[in-house]
N, C-alpha and C positions, 0 to 999 in steps of 0.2 A: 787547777785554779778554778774556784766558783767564785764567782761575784754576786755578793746578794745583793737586794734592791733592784733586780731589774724580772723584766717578764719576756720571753721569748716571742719572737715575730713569726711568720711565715716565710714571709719573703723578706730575706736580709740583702744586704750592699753586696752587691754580685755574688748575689746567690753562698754568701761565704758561711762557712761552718759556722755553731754556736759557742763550740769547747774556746776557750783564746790561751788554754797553758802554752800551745805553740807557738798566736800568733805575737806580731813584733807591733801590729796596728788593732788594736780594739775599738768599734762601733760600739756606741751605744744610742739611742731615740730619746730625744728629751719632749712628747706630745703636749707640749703646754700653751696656751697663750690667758691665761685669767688676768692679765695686766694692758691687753694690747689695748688699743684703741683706734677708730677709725675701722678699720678691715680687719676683722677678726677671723682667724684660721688655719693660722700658722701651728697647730695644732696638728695636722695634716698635713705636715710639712714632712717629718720623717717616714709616711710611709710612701707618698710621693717620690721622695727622692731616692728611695731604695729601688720602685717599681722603674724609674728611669731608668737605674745603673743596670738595672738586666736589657734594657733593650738600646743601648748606646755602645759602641765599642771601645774593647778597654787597652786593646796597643798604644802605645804612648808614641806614636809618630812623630807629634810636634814635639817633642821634648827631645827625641831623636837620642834614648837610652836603650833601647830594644829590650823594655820592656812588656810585661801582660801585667797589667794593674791587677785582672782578676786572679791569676794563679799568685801573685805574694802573700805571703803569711799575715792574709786577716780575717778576724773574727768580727760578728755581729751577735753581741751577747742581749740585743732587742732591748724594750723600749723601759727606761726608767720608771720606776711605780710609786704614788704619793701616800702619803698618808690622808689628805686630805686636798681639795683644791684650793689651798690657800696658797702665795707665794712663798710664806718663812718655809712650807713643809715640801714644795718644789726644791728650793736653795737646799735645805738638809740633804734632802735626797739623792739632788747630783753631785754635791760636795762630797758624801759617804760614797758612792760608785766612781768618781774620778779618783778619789786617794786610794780606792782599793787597784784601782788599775794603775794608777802611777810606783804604786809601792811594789810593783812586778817589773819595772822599768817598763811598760811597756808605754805606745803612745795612743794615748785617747782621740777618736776623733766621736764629734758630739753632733748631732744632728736635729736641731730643732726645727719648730718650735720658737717662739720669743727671743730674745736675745737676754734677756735676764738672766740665763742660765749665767752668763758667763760669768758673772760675780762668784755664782757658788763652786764653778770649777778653778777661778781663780785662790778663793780659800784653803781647797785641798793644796794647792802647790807653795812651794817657796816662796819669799816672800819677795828676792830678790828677781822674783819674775818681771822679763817685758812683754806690754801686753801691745798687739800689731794690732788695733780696729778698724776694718773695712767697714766705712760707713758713711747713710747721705747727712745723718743724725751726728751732733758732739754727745747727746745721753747725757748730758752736764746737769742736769735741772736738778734743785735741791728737794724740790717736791713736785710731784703732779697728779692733781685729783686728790689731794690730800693723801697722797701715797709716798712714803720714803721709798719702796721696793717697788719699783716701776720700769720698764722697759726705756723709759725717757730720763729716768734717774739712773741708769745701770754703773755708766762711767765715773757718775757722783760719788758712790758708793765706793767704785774700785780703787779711786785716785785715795778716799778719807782711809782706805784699808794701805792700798800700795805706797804712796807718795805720788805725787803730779811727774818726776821723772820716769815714772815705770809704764809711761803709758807716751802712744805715739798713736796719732787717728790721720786717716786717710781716706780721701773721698767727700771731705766733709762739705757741705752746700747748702745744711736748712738750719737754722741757728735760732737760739731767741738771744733777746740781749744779755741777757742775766747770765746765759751759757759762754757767749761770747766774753763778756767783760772777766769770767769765772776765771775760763782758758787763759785770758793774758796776765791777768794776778798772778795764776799759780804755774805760769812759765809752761804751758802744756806745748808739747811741738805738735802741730797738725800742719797737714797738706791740703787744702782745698781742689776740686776737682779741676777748677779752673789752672790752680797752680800746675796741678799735672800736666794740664792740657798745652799749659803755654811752654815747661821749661821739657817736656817729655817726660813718658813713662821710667825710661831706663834711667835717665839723669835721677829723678826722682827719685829710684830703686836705689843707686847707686846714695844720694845722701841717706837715706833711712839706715841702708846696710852699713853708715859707717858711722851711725848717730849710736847704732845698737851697744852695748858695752858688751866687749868680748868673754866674758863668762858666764852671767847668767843664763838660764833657757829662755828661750821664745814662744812668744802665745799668739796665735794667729786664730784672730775672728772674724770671720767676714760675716756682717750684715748684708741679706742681698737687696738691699735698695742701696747699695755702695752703688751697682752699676744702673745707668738711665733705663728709664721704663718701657724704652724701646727695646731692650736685650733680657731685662727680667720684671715684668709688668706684676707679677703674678705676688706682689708682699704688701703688709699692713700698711705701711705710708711710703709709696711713693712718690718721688719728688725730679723734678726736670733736671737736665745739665751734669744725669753721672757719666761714672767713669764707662768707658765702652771695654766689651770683654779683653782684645786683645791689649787694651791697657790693664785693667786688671791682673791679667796673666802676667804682664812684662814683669810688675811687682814682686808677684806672689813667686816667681821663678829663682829673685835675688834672696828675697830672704826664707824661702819653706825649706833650704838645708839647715838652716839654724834651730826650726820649729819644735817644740817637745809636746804640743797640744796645739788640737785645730776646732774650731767648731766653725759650722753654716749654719746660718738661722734665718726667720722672720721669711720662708717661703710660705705663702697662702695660696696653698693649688690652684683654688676653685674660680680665680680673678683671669685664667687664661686657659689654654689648651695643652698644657704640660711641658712649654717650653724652659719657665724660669725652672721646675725640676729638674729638667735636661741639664741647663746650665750648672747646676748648682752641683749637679753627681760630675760634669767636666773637669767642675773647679776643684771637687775632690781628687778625682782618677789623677788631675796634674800634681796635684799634694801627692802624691802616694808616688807617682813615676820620680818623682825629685828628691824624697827622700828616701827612695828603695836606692836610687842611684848614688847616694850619699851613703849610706852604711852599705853600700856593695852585697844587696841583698840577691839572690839569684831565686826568677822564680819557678817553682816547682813545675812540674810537667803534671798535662791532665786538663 
């Protein structure tokens, strides 16, 4: 299997091969941020978050599957490549690389970079897709900066493509009105952090897991200013009062067996000491311990 449109790294996600005919999880980098605003950097986000995954350990203890996150069959086929730094030729790009790797059944994980990508990987896929948003952000906004294709427009865009039922946000905390009034016209289900915090993580997990409709695949984004700037400081707009990792986790544990695409986005290295990286390659290695342990995947020796 070759996958065009993309350009090889050095240092991949736990050091993982570049060939992916084997693997069952393919990496790709999405280096972009030309829409961000406020803290620009998240550009820098994928190679960050790779350099973490090598020096973090990848046994899945917490998860208590005995698994090696690093020896399962994944590829890092390196960093998506544009034709141009505009945003329509970003969206092209990662849309043409997620349909090539989804059309192998295999599962994408996306590593930005901006959170816009996620429009264009949701194109490549079905339509009947739900999309899971980890975020401080609703992304509802119809425009910003005179921008349709914006990082604050993202959700705008996926709801006018998906329908307002195909989409479920979590984390939610920074709003404008326009986003808010949008959300309750078009019947959107969000969980604000506070709701989290008052009724619990797992109660929570438990209604999203059963809001889900049981056939479509699931799409899991996490923006990382989902969690408070005290556990991932290091992204474009953070905002007070997120979600704290082990809440995050409790979520992401009920629904990542259902998941058929994952993306982490909007890390901005250079705003901290390498900690929200860390975080962000954890929140992967648990994506991967959860659904190795769902398709009864055994990992290789070596």
């Amino acid at each position: 299997m070759t996958v065009q449109g993309v350009t090889p790294v050095v240092n991949t996600f736990f050091g993982a091969p570049i060939e992916p005919s084997s693997a069952t999880f393919v990496f790709t980098g999405v280096p972009y941020d030309n829409t961000s605003t406020y803290r620009r950097g998240s550009k820098q986000g994928p190679a960050a978050i790779r350099a973490a995954s090598q020096h973090i350990e990848s046994y899945c203890l917490q998860e208590n599957v005995n698994i090696d996150a690093s020896k399962l069959p994944i590829a890092d086929i390196g960093d998506i490549t544009f034709d141009s730094e505009s945003v329509e030729s970003m969206l092209k790009a990662v849309e043409s690389v997620v349909a090539q790797i989804t059309q192998e059944d295999k599962v994408p994980i996306l590593i930005g970079g901006e959170h816009t990508l996620t429009l264009a990987a949701v194109r490549s896929l079905p339509r009947d897709i739900v999309l899971m948003q980890f975020d401080a952000h609703m992304d509802l906004r119809d425009r910003f900066q005179d921008k349709e294709f914006s990082h604050a427009c993202v959700q705008r865009r996926i709801i006018e493509y998906l329908g307002p039922d195909h989409l479920i946000q979590i984390g939610v905390r920074a709003v404008t009105q326009e986003e808010y009034e949008y959300a309750k016209n078009q019947n959107i289900t969000f969980y604000t952090s506070d709701d989290i915090r008052k009724a619990g993580a797992a109660t929570i997990a438990q209604q999203i897991n059963d809001a889900i409709p049981p056939g479509p695949p699931v799409y899991i984004a996490i923006d990382m200013d989902v969690l408070d700037p005290a556990y991932a400081p290091a992204v474009g707009n953070p905002e007070a009062g997120g979600l704290t990792i082990p809440e995050l986790l409790t979520i992401l544990r009920v629904i990542t067996p259902r998941a058929a695409i994952f993306d982490v986005t909007e890390v901005a290295p250079q705003y901290d000491q390498g900690i929200t990286a860390i975080t962000a390659a954890r929140i992967i290695t648990t994506f991967l311990c959860i659904q190795a342990n769902r398709r009864s995947l055994v990992p290789t020796n070596g």
